[in-house]
DSSP file (Angstrom, degrees, kcal/mol; ACC not computed):
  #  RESIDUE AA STRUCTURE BP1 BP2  ACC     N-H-->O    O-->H-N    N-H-->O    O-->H-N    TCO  KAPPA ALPHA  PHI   PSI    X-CA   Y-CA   Z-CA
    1    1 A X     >        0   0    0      0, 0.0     4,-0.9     0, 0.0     3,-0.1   0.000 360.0 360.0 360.0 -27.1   47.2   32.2   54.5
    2    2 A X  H >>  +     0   0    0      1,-0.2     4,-1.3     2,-0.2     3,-1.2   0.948 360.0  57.4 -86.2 -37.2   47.5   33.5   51.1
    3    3 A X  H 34 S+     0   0    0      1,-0.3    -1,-0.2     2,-0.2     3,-0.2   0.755 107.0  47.2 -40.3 -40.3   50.3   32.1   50.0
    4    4 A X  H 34 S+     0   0    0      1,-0.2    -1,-0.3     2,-0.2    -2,-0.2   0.634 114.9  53.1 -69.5 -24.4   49.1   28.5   50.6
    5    5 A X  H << S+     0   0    0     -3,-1.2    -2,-0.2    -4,-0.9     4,-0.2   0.382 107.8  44.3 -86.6   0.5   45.9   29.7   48.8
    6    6 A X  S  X S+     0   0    0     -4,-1.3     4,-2.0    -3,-0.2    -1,-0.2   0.489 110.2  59.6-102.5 -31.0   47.7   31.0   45.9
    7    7 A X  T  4 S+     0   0    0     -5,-0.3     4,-0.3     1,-0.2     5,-0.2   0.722 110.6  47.5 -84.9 -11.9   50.0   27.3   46.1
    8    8 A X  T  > S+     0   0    0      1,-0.2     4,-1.3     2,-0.2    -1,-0.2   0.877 112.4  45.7-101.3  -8.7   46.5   25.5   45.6
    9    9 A X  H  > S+     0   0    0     -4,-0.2     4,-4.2     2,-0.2    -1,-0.2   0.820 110.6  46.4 -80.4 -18.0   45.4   27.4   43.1
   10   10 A X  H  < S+     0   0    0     -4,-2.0     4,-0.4     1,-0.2    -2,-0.2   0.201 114.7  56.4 -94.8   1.8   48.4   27.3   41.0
   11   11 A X  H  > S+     0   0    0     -4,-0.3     4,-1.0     2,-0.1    -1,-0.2   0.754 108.1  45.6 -95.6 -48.4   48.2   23.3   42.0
   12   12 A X  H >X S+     0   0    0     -4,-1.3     4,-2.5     1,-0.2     3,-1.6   0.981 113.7  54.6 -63.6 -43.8   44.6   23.0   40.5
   13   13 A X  H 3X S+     0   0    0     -4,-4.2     4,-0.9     1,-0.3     5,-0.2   0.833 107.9  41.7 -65.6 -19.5   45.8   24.9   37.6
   14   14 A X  H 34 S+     0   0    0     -4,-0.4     4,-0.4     2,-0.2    -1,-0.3   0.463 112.3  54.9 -71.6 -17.8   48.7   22.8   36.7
   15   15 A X  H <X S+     0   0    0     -3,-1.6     4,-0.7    -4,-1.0     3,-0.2   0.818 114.9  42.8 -97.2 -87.0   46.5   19.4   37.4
   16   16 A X  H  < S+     0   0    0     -4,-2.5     7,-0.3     1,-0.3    -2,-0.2   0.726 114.1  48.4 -45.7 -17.0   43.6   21.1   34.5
   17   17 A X  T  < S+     0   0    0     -4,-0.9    -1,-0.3     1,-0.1    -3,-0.2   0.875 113.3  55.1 -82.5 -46.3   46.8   22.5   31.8
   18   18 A X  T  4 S+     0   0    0     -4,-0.4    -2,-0.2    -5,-0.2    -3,-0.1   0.842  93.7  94.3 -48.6 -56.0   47.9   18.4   32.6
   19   19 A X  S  < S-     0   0    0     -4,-0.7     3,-0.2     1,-0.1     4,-0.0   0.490  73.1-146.0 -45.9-175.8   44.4   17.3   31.4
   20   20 A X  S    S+     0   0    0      1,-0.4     2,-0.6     2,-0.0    -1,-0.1   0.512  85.1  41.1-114.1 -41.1   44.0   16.3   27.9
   21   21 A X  S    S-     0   0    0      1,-0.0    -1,-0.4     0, 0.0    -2,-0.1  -0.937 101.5-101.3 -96.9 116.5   40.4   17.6   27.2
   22   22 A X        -     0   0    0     -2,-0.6     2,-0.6    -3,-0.2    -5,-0.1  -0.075  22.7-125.9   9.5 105.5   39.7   21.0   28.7
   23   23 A X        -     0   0    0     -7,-0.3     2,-0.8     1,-0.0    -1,-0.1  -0.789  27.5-130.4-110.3 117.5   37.7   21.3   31.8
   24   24 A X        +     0   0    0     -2,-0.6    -1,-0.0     1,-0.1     6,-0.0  -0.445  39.3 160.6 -89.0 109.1   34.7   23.8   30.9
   25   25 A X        +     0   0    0     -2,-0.8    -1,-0.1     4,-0.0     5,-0.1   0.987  45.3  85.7 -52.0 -82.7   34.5   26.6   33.7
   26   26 A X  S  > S-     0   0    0      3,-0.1     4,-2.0     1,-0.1     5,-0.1   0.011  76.9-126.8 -26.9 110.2   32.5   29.2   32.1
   27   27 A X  H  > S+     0   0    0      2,-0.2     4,-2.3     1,-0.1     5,-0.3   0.854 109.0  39.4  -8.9 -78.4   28.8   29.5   31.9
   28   28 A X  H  >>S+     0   0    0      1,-0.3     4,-4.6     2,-0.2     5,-0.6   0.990 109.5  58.4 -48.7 -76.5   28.4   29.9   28.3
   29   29 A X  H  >5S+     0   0    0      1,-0.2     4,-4.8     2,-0.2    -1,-0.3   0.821 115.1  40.4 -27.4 -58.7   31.0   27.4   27.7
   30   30 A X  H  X5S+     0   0    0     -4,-2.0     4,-3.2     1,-0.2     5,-0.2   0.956 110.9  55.8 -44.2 -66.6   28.6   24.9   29.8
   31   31 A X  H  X5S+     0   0    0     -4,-2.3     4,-2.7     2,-0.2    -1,-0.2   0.856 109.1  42.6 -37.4 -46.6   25.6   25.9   28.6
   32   32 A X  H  X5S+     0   0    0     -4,-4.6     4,-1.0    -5,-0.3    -1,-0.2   0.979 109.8  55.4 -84.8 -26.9   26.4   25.3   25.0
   33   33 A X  H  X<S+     0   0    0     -4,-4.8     4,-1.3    -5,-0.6     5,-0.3   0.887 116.1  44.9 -69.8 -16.8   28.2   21.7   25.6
   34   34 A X  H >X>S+     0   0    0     -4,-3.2     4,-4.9     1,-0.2     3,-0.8   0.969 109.4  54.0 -77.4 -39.0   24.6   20.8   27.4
   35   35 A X  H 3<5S+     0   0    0     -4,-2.7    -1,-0.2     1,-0.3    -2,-0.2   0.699 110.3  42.2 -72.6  -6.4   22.7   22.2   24.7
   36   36 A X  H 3X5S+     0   0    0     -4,-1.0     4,-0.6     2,-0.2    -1,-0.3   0.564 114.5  56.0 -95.6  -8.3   24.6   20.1   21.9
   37   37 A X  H <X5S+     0   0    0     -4,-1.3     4,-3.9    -3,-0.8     3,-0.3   0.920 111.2  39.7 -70.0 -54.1   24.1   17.3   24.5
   38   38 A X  H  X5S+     0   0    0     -4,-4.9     4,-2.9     1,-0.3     5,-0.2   0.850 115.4  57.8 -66.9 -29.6   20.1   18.0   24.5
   39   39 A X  H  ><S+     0   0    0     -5,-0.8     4,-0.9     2,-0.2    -1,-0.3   0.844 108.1  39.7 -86.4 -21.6   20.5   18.4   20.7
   40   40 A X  H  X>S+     0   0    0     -4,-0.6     4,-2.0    -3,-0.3     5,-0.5   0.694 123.0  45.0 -97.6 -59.3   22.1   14.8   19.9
   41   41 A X  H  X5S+     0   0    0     -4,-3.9     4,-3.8    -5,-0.3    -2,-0.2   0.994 109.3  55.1 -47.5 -42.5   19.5   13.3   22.5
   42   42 A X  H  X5S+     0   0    0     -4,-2.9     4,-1.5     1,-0.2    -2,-0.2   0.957 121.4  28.6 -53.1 -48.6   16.8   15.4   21.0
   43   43 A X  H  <5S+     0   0    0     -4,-0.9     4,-0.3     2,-0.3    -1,-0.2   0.788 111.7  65.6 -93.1 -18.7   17.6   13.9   17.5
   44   44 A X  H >X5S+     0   0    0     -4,-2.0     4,-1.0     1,-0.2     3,-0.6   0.867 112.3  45.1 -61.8 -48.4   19.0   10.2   19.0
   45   45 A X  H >X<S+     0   0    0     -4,-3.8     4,-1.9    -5,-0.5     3,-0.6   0.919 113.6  42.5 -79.2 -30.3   15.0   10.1   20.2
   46   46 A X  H 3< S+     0   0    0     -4,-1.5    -1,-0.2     1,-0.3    -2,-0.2   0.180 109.5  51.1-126.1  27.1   13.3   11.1   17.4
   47   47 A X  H <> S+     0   0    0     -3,-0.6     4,-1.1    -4,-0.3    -1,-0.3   0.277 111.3  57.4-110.6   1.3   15.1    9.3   15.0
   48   48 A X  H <X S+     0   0    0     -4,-1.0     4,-1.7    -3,-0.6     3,-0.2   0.919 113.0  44.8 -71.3 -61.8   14.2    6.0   17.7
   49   49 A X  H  X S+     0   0    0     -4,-1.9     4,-2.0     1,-0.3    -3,-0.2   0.802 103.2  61.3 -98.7 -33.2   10.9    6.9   17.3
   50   50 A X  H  > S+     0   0    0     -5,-0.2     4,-1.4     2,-0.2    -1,-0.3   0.952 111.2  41.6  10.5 -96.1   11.1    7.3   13.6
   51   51 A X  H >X S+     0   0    0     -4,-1.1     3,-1.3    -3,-0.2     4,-0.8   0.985 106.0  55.3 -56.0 -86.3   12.0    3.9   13.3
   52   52 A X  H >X S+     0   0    0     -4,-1.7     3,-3.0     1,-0.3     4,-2.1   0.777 117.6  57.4 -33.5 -66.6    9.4    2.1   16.1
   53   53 A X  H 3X S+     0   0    0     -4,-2.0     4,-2.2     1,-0.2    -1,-0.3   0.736 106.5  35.3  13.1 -89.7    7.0    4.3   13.4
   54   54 A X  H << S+     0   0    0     -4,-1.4    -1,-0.2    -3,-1.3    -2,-0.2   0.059 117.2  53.1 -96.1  19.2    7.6    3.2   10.5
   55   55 A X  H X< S+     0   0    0     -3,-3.0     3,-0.5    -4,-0.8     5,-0.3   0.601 116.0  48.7-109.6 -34.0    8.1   -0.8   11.9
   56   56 A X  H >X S+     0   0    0     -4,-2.1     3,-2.8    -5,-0.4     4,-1.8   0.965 111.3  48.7 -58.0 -54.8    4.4    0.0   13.5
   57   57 A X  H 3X S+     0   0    0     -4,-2.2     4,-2.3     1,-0.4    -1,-0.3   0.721 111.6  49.0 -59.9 -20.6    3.2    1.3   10.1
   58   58 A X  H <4 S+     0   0    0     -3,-0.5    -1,-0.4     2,-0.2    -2,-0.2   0.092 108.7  46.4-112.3  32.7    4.5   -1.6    8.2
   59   59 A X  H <4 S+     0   0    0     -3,-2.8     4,-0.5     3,-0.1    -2,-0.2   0.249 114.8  54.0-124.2  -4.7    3.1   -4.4   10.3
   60   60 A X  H  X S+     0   0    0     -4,-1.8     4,-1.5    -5,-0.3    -2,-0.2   0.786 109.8  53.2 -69.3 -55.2   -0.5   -2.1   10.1
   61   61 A X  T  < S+     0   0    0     -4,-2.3    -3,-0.1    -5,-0.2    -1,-0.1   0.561 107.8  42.9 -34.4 -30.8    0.2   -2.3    6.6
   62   62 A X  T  > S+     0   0    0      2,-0.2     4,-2.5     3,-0.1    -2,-0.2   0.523 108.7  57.9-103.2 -16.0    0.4   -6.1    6.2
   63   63 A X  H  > S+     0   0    0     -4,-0.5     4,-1.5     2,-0.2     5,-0.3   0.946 103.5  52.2 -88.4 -43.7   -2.4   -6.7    8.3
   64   64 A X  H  < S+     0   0    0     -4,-1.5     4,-0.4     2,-0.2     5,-0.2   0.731 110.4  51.1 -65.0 -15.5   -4.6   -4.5    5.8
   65   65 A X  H >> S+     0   0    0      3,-0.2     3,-4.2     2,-0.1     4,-2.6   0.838 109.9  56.2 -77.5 -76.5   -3.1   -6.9    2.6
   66   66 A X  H ><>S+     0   0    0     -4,-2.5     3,-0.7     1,-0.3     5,-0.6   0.708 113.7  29.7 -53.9 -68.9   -4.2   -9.8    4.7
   67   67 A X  T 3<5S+     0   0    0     -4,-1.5     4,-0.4     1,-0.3     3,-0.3   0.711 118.5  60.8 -79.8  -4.9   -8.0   -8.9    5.2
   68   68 A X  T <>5S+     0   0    0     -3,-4.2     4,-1.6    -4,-0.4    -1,-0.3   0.889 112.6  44.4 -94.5 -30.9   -8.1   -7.0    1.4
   69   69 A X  T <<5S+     0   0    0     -4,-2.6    -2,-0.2    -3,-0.7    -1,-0.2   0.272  98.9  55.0-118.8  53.0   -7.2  -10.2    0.2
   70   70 A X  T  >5S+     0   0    0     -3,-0.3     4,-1.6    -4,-0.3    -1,-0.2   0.254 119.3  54.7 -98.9 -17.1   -9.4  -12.8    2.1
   71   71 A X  H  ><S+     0   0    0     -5,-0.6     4,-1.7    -4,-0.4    -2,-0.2   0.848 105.1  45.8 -56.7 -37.1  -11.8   -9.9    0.2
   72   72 A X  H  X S+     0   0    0     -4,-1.6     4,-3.3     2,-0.2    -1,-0.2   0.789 116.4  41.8 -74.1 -53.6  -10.5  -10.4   -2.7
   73   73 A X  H >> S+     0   0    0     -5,-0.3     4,-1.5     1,-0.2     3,-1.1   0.915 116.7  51.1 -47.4 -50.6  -10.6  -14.3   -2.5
   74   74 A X  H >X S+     0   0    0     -4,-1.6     4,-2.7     1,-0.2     3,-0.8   0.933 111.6  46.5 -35.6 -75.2  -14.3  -14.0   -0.9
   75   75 A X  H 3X S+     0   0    0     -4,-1.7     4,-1.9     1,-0.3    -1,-0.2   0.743 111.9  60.0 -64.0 -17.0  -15.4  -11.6   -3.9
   76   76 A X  H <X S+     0   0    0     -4,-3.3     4,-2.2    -3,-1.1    -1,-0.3   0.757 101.1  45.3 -52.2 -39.7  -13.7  -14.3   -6.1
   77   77 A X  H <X S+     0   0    0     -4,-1.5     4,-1.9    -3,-0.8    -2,-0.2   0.829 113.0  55.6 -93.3 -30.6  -15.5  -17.4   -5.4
   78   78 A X  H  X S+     0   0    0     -4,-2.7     4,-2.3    -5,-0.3     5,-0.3   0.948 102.6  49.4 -81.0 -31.7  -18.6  -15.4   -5.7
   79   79 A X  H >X S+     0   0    0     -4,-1.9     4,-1.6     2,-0.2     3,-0.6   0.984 112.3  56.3 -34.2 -66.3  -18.0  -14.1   -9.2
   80   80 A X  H 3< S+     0   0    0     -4,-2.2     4,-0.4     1,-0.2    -2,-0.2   0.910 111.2  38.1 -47.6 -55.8  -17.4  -17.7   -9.7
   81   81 A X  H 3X S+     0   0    0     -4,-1.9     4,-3.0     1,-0.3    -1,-0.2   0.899 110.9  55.1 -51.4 -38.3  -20.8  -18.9   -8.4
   82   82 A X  H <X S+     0   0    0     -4,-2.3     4,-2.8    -3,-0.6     5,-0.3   0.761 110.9  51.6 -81.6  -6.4  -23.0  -16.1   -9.8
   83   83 A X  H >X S+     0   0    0     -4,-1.6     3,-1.7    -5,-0.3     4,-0.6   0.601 108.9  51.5 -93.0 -93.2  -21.2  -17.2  -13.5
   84   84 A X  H 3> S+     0   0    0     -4,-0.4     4,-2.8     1,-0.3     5,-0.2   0.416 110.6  43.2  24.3 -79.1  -22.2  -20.5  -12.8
   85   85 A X  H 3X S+     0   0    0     -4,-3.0     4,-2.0     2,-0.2    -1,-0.3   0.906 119.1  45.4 -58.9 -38.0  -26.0  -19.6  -12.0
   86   86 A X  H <X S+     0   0    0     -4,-2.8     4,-1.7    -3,-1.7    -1,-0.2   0.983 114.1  49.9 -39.1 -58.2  -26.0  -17.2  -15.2
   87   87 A X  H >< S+     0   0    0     -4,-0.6     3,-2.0     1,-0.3    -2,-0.2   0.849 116.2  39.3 -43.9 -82.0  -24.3  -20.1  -16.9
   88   88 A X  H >< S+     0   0    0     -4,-2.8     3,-1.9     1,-0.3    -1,-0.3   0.728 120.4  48.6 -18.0 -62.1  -27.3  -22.5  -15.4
   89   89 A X  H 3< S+     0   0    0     -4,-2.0    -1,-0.3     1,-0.3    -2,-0.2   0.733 105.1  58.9 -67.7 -33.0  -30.1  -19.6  -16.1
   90   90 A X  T << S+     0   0    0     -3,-2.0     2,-0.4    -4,-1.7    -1,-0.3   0.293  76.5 127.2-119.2  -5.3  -29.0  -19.0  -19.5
   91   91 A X    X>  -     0   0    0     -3,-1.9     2,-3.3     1,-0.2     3,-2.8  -0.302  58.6-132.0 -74.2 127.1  -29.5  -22.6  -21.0
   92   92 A X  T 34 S+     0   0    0     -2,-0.4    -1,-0.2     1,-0.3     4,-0.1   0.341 106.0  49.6 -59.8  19.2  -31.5  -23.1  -24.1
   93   93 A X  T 34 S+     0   0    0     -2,-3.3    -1,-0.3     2,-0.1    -2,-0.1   0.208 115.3  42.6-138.0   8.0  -33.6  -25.9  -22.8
   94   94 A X  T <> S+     0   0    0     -3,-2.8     4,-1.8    -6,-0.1    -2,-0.2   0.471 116.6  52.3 -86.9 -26.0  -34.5  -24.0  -19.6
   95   95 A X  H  X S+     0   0    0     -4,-1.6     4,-1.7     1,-0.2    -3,-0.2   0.828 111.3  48.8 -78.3 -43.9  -35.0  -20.8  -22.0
   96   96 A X  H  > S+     0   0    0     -5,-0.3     4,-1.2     2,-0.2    -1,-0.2   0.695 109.9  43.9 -92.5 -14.8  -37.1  -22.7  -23.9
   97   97 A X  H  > S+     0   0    0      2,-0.2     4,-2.6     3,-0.1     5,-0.4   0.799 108.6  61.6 -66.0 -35.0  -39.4  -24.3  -21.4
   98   98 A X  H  <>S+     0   0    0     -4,-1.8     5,-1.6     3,-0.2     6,-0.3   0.858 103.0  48.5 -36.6 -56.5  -39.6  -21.1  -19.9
   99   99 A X  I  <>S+     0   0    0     -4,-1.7     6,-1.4     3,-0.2     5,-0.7   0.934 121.2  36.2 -67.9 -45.7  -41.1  -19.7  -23.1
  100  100 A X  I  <5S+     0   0    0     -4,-1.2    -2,-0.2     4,-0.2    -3,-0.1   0.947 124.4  35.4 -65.4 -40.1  -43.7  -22.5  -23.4
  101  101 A X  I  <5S+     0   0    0     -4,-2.6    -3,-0.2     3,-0.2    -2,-0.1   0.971 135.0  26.9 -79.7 -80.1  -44.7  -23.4  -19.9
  102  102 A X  I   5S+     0   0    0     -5,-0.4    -3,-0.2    -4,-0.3    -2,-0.1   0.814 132.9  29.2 -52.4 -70.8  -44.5  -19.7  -18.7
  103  103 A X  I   <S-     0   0    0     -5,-1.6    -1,-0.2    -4,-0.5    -3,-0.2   0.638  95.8-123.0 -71.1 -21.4  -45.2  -17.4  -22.0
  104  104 A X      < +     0   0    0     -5,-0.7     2,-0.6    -6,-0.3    -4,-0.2   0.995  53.7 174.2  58.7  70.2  -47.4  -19.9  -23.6
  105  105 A X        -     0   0    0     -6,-1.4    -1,-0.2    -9,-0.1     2,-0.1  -0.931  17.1-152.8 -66.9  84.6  -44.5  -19.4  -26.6
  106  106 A X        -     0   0    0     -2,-0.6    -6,-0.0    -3,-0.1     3,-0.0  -0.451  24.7 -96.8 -61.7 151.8  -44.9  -21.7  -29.4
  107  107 A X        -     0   0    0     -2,-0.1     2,-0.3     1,-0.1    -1,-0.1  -0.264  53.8-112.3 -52.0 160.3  -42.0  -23.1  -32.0
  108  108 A X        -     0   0    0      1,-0.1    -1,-0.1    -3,-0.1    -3,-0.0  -0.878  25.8-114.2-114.8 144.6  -42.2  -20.8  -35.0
  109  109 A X     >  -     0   0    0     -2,-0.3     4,-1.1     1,-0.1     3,-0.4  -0.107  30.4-103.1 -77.6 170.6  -43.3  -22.2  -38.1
  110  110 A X  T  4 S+     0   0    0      1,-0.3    -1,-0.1     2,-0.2    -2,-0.0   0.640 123.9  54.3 -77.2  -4.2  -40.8  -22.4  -41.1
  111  111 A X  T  4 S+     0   0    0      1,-0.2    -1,-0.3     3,-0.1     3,-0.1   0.623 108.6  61.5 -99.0 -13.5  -42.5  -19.2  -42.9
  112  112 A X  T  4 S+     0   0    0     -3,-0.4     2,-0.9     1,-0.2    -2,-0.2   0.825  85.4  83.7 -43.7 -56.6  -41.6  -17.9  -39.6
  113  113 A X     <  -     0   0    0     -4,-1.1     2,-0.3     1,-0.1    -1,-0.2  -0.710  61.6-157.6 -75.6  75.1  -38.3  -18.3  -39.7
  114  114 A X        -     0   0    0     -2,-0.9     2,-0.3     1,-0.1    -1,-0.1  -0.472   4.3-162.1 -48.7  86.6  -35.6  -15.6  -41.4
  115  115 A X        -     0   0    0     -2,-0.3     2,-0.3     2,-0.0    -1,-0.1  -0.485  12.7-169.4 -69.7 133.9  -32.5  -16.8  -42.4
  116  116 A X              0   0    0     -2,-0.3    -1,-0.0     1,-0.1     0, 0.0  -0.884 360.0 360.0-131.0 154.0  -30.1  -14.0  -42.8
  117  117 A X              0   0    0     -2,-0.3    -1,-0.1     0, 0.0    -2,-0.0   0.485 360.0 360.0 -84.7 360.0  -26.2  -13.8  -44.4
């Protein structure tokens, strides 16, 4: 019986020297090819997720340009209105009915009236 068990090991070995790559026996040897396995997955995921990140962050980004600028347009067209109404408020023939009707203002006479250089 040993002799045939001796022929089948000295068969396996001769099949695993044939191989081209190494066929890892050894604990250790195992352990560390899984643990560079776990280590290239490890970094294969968290450079995936990385990415899916930073595409998340930049379409979270564009949606905060859109709504700061319908804000900006919005606060635009009301700047525009309130200079308009100044514009309106500010006119010398409302300014000056205001002071008559309102203040009871009169025109100032000419001895009133200081002309300066």
């Amino acid at each position: 019986m040993k002799p045939q068990k001796k022929f089948w090991e000295q068969r396996q070995q001769s099949l695993l020297f044939k191989q081209k790559r190494p066929v890892m026996t050894e604990p250790k040897a195992i352990l560390k090819g899984l643990g560079m396995l776990m280590g290239i997955g490890v970094l294969l995921t968290g450079t995936i997720l990385f990415y899916v990140w930073s595409r998340v962050e930049v379409v979270r980004l564009n949606y905060t340009i859109l709504a700061t600028s319908k804000e900006e347009r919005k606060l635009f067209m009301q700047n525009e209105r309130l200079k308009v109404e100044l514009a309106q408020l500010l006119t010398p023939s409302r300014l000056s009915s205001l002071a008559k009707n309102k203040l009871n203002l009169k025109d100032p006479s000419h001895r009133q009236i200081i002309y300066m250089k």
